[in-house]
C-alpha positions in Angstrom: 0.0 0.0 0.0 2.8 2.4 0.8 4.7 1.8 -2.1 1.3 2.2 -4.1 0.9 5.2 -2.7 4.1 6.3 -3.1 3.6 5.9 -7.3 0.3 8.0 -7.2 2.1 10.4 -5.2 5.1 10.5 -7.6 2.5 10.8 -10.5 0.6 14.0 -9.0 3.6 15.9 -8.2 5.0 15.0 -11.9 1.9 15.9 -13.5 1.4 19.4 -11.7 5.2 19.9 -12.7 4.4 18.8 -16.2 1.3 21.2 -16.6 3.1 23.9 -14.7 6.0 24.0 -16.9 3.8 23.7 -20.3 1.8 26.9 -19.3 4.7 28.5 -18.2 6.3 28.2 -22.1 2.4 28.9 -23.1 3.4 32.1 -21.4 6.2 32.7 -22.6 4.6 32.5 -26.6 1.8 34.4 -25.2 4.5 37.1 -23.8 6.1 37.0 -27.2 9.6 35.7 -25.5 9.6 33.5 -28.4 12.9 32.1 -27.9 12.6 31.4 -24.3 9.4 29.7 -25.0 11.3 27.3 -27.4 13.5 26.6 -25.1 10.7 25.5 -22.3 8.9 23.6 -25.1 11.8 21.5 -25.5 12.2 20.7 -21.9 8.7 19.9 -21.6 8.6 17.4 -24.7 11.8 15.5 -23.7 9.8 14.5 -20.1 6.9 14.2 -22.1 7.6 13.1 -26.1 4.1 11.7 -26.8 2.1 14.8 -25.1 0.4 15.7 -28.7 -0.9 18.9 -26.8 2.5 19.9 -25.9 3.7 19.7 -29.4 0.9 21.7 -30.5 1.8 24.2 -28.5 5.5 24.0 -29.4 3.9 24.7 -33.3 1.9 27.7 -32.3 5.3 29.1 -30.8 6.7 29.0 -33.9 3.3 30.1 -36.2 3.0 33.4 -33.6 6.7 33.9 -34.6 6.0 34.0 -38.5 7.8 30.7 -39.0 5.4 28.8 -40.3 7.1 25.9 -42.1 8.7 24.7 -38.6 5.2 25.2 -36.8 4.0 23.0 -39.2 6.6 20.3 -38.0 5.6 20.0 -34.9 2.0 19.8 -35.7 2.7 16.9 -38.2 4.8 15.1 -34.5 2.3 15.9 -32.6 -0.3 13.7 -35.2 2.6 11.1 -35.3 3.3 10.2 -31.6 -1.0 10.7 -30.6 -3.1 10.2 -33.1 -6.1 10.6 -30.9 -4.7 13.7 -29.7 -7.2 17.1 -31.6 -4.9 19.6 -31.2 -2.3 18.0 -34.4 -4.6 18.5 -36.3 -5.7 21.7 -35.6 -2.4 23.2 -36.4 -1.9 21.0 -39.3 -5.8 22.5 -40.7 -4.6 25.8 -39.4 -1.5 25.8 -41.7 -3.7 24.6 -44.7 -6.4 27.3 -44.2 -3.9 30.2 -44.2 -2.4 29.0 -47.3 -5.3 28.9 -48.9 -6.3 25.4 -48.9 -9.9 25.5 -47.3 -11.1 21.7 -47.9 -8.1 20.1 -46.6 -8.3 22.6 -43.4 -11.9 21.9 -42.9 -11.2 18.3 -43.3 -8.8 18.5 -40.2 -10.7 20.4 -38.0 -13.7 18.3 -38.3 -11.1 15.6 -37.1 -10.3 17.5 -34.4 -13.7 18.2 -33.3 -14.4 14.6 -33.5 -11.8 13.4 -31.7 -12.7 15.7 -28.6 -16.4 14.7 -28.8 -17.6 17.7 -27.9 -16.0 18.2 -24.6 -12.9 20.6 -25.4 -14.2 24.2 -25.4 -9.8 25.0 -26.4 -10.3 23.0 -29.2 -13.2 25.0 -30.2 -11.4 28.2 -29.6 -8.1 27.4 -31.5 -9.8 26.5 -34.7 -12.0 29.7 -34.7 -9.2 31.7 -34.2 -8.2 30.0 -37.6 -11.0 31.4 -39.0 -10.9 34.6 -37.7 -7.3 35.9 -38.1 -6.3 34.4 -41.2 -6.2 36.6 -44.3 -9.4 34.6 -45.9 -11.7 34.4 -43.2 -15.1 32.4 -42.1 -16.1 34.3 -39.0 -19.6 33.0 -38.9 -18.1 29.5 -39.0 -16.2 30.6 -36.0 -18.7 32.3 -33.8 -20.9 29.2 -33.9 -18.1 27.0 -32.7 -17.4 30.1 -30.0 -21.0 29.4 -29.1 -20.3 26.0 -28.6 -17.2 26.7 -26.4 -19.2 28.8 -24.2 -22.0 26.4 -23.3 -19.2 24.2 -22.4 -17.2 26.4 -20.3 -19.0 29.5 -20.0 -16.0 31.1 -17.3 -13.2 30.3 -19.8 -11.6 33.7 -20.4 -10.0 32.2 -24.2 -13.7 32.5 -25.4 -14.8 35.6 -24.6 -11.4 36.6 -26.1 -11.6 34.5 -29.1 -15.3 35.8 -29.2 -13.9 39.7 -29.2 -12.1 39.1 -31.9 -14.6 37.8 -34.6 -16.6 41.2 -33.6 -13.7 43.4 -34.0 -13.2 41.4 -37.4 -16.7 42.6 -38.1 -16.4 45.9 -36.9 -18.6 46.1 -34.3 -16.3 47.5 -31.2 -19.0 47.7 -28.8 -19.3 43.8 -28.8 -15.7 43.3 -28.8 -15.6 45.5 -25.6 -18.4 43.8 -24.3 -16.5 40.0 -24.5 -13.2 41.8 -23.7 -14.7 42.8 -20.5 -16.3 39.8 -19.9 -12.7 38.2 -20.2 -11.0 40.5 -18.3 -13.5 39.7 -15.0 -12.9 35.9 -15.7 -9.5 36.4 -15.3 -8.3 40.1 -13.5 -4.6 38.6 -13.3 -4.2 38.4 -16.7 -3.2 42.0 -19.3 -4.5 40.0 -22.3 -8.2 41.5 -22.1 -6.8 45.1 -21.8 -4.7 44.5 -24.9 -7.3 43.2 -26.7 -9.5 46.3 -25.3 -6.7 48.8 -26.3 -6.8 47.3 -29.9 -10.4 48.3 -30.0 -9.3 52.2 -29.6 -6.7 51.8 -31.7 -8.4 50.3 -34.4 -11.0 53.2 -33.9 -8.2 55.9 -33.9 -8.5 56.8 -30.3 -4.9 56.9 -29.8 -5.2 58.6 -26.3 -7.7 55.7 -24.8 -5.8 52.9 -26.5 -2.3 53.9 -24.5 -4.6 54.3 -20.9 -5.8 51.0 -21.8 -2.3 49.4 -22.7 -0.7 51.5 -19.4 -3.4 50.0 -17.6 -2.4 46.6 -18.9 1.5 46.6 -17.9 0.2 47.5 -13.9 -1.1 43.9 -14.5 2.1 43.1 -15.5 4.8 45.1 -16.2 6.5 42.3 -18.0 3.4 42.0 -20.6 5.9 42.6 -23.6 3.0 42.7 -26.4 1.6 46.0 -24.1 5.2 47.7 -24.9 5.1 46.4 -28.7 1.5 48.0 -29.2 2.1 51.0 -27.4 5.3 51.3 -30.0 3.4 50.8 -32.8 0.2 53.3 -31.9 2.7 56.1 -31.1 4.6 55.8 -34.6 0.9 55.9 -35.9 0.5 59.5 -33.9 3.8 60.4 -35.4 5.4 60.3 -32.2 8.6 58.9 -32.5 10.6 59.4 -29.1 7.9 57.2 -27.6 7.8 54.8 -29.9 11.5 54.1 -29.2 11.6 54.0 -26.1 8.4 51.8 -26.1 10.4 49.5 -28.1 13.3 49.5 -25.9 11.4 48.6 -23.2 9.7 45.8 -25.3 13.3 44.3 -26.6 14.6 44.8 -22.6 11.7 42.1 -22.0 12.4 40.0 -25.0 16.2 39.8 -25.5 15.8 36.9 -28.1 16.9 37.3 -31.7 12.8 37.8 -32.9 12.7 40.8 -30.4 15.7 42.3 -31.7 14.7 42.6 -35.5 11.5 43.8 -34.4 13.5 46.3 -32.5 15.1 47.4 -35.5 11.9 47.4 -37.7 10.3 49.4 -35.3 13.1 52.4 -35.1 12.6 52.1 -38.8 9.6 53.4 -38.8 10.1 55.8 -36.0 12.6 57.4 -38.6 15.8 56.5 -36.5 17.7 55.1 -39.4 21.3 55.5 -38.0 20.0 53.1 -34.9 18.0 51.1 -36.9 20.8 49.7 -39.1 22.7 49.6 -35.9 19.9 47.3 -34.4 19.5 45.0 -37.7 23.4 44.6 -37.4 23.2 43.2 -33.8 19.6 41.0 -34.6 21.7 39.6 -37.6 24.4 38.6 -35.3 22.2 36.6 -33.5 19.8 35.7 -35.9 21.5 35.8 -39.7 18.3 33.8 -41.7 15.9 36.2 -40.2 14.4 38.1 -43.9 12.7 41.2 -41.6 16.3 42.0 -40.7 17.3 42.4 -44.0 14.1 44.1 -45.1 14.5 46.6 -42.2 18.4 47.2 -42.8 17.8 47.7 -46.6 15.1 50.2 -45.8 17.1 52.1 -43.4 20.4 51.7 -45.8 18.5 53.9 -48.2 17.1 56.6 -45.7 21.1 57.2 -44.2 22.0 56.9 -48.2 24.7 53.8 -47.8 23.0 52.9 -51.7 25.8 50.5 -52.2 25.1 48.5 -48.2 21.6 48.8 -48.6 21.1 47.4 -52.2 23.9 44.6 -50.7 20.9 44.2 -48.3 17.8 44.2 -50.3 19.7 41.7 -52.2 20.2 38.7 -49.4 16.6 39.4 -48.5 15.2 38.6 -51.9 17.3 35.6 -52.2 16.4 34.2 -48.5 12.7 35.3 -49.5 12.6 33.2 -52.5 13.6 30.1 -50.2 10.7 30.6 -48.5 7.0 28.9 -49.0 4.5 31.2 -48.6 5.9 34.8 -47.7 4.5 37.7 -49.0 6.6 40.2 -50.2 5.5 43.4 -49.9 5.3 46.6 -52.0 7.9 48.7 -50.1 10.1 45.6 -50.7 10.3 46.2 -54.4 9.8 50.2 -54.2 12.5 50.3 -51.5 15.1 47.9 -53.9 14.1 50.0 -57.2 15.4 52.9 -55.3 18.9 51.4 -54.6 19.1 50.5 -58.1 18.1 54.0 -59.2 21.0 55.2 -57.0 23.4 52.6 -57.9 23.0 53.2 -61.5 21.0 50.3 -62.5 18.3 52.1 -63.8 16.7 49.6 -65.9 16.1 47.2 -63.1 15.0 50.2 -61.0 12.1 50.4 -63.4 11.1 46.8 -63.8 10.6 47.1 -59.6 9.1 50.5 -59.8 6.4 48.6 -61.8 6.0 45.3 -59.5 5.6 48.5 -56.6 3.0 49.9 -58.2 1.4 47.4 -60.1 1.1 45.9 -56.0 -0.5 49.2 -55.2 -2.0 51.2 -58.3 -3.2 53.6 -55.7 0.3 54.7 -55.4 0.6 56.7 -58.5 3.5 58.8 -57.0 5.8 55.9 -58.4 4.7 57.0 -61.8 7.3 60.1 -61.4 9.9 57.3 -60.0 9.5 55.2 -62.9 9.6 58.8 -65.6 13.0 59.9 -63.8 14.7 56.7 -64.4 13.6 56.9 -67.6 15.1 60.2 -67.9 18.1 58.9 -66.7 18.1 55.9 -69.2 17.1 59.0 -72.0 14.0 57.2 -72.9 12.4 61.3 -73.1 8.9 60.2 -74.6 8.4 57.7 -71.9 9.0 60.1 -69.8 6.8 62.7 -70.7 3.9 60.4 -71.0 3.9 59.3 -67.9 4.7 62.9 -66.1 1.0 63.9 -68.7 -0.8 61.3 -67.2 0.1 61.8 -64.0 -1.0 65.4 -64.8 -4.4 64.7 -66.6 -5.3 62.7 -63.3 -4.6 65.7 -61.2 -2.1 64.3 -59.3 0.9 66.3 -60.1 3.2 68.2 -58.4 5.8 70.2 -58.7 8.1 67.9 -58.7 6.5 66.0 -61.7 6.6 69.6 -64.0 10.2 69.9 -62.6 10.8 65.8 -64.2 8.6 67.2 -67.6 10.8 70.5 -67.8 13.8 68.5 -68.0 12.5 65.7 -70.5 11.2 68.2 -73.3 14.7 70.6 -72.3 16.4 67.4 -73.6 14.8 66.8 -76.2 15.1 70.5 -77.1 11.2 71.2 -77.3 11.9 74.3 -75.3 8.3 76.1 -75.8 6.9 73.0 -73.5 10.2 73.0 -71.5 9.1 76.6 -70.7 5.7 75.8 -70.3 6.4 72.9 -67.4 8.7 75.6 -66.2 5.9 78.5 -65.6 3.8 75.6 -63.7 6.3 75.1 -61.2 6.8 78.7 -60.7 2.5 78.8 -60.7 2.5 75.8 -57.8 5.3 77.1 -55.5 6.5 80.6 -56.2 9.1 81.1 -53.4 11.2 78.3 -54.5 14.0 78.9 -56.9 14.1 76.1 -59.7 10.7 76.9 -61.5 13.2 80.3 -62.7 16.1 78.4 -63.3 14.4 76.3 -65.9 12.6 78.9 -67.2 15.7 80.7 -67.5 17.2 77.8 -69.2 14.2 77.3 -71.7 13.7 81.0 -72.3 17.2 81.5 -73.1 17.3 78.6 -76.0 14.3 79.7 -77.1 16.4 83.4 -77.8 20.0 82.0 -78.9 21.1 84.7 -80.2 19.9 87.2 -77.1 17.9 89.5 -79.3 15.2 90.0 -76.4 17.1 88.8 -73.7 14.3 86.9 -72.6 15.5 84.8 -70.0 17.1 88.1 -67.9 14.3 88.0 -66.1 14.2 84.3 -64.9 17.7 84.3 -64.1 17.6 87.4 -61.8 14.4 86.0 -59.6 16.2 83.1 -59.6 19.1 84.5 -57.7 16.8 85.9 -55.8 14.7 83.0 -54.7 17.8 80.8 -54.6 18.5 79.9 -50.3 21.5 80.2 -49.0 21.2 76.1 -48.3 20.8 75.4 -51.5 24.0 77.5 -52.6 26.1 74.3 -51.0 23.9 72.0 -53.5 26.6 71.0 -56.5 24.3 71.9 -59.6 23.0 75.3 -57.9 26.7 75.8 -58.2 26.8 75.1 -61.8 23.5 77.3 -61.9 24.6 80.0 -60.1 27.4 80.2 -63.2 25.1 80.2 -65.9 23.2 82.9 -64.4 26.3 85.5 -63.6 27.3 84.4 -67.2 24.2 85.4 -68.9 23.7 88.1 -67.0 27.3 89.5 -67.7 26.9 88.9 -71.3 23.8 91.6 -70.8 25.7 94.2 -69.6 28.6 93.4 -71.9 26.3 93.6 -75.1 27.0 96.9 -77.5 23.7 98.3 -76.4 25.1 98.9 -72.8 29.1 98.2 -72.4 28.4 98.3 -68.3 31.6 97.2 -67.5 31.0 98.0 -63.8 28.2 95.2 -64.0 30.3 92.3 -66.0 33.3 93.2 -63.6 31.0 92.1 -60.6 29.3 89.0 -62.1 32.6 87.8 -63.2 33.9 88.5 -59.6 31.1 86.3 -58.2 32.0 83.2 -60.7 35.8 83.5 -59.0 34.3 84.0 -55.7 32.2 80.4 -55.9 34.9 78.8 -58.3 38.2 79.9 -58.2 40.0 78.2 -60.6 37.1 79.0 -63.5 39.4 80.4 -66.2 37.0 81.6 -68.7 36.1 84.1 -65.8 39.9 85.4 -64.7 40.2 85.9 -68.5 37.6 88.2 -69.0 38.0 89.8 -65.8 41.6 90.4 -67.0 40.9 91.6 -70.1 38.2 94.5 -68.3 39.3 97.7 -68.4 37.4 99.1 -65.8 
């Protein structure tokens, strides 16, 4: 009897162990300390290799961690060492319905559902959830199996979650408040149903209610990581980027695991901290060299601190690891983001075939028509060019950039009466900035080659005057700047006026900003005045 009991004993205190430990790395997923979770999964699956649920779990560690060819690993062991077990399946349908094959999915949960007979309200809850967060979604299909949870265990917090969710999906924020609530009282230990409430405001654009919410959320816990992460990602979406770093910080302090690191570096993209966003990628890729976001995040923020050569270097590893990959999406910024390194490193040609994937991606985004003209410009393919800059135009979306691109095309292809015209529209759109004059000078001045009017006087003197002193350190207002004191000199040197006083001083000026400009210390030699 003793030694009897001594087995039952031995098999309580190992099974409270067991179930402490697998919530614990539950936790740690849930806390998005994905690596730290892996590590607890594997502790928990060597004492216990044919717990199916465990290995479920161990899959959704790697599916919340965008990893979804190793989550679908341990779904399949979990099928392979307990067949009997639901929740292999589950994850095995849950991998099928996200990539977009519906019948096999289905196939698998009903499985699932069968093999709990009704009595599992998580099983219930982890297929909905399925259903509700994929991309294609069946959220009435998932509130009826919510239903079903609920009658079976009406004080489980995960359904009233779960439950939130499809009504967020739906749009209907008071009912997501409503199970979020409901969650929250189930469960007042737990930040989850304050995040979930915080998403509400967010979603709604009440940034100030969403961050109370969130704050409320880490007093619960003030090592809730995904509180820190949110409250990163709401205050780059007010445009306040100080907080958003430091939110982050606070959110990679919690997570110090190779996932939390890129996401560190993603997120000071976005604040507009390039400098310390390459910085960050360079320390996530020490510890995490495969990881594609890195490389998305450094590439981006290559660009923005103009290292063209590192950050096309970049954008080139994470295409390569990308195409490795089953089932990542590449995004538009991806190809917009590497057409602009190629732009810059001279590859024009493959600048434009990305420029087109960008836009083609997002036609809404017909600012990457102009992208696509001035590498055209650059390539001297003028009437491709142009057409693009008109339609951009005839749509009303131009600026004055665009009639800045349109003025240089026509000047090249020395139609100088449009040249002029695109010129007079940027002056028209913004009439305190200098370059609408400099073209016009430019195009007014070919259009009188022989300076019978001097027509393009005029342009070249408000240019000088609208020019900033910035933009005098600007190589081609250099170049500018000569044309103008050139032409202008030529004025006062012509017959008509012999103002020697005048060509003396322009001349001056052109020594002043280039020194060693000969054509200038010969004619101000050869003044006799």
């Amino acid at each position: 009897m003793k030694i009897k009991l001594f087995f039952v004993a031995a098999m309580v205190v190992s099974s409270v162990m067991f179930g402490q430990t697998l919530n614990d790395a539950i936790k740690l997923t849930t806390n998005e300390q994905f690596e730290k979770a892996d590590a607890a999964f594997k502790t928990v699956i060597q004492s216990q290799p044919t717990n199916g649920e465990a290995l479920f779990y161990y899959g959704e560690n790697f599916f919340k961690n965008d990893q979804m060819d190793k989550a679908n690993e341990q779904y399949q062991k979990s099928v392979d060492v307990n067949a009997t077990s639901p929740f292999g399946y589950i994850g095995l349908g849950k991998v099928q319905w996200y990539t977009g094959k519906q019948t096999e999915a289905k196939a698998n949960f009903f499985k699932a559902i069968t093999l709990a007979a009704g009595k599992n309200a998580t099983v219930l809850v982890k297929i909905a959830e399925a259903y509700t967060k994929a991309e294609t979604k069946d959220l009435p299909e998932a509130l009826k199996l919510l239903t079903q949870a609920s009658k079976l265990e009406p004080k489980n917090p995960d359904v009233f979650i779960a439950t939130g969710d499809v009504y967020l999906e739906q749009n209907e924020g008071t009912k997501a408040i409503e199970n979020y609530e409901k969650a929250g009282a189930l469960d007042p230990k737990s930040p989850r149903a304050l995040l979930k409430q915080g998403q509400v405001w967010n979603r709604a654009k009440n940034f100030n209610l969403a961050i109370d919410t969130y704050k409320k959320a880490k007093l619960i816990d003030s090592t809730f990581a995904p509180a820190y992460r949110e409250m990163a990602e709401i205050y780059l979406r007010a445009a306040q980027y100080p907080n958003a770093a430091y939110n982050a910080k606070r959110y990679l302090d919690l997570n110090k695991d190779c996932s939390a690191m890129s996401r560190y570096a993603g997120i000071l993209n976005q604040a507009r901290n390039y400098k310390e966003s390459v910085e960050a990628a360079n320390e996530a890729l020490k510890c995490d060299s495969n990881n594609v976001y890195t490389y998305r995040y450094k590439a981006f923020s290559q660009y923005e601190t103009a290292d063209y050569v590192g950050g096309l270097e970049s954008s080139s590893k994470y295409f390569t690891k990308v195409a490795l990959l089953k089932d990542f999406k590449v995004i538009p910024l991806d190809y917009e983001y590497r057409a602009k390194l190629y732009a810059k490193n001279n590859k024009d040609s493959l600048a434009v075939i990305d420029f087109k994937k960008a836009l083609e991606l997002q036609p809404e985004k017909v600012e990457l028509n102009s992208d696509i003209a001035n590498a055209y410009i650059k390539m001297k393919k003028y009437p491709d060019a142009i057409a693009l800059f008109k339609a951009k135009i005839d749509a009303g979306k131009a600026g004055i950039n665009d009639y800045y691109g349109l003025a240089r095309a026509y000047y090249q292809m020395k139609d100088f009466i449009n040249a002029d015209s695109a010129a007079s529209q940027m002056i028209r759109l913004q009439p305190e900035q200098s370059v609408g004059y400099i073209w016009r000078a430019k195009a007014s001045s070919q259009l009188d080659p022989k300076n019978v009017e001097w027509r393009a006087k005029q342009y070249y003197e408000l240019y000088l005057s609208k020019v900033k002193p910035e933009e005098l350190k600007l190589p081609q207002n250099k170049n500018n700047l000569i044309e103008a004191y050139n032409y202008l000199a030529a004025y006062y040197a012509d017959p008509a006026r012999k103002d020697c006083a005048n060509v003396k001083a322009y001349m001056q000026k052109i020594i002043d900003i280039d020194p060693s400009n000969a054509q200038a210390k010969k004619i101000m030699a050869g003044l006799k005045c």
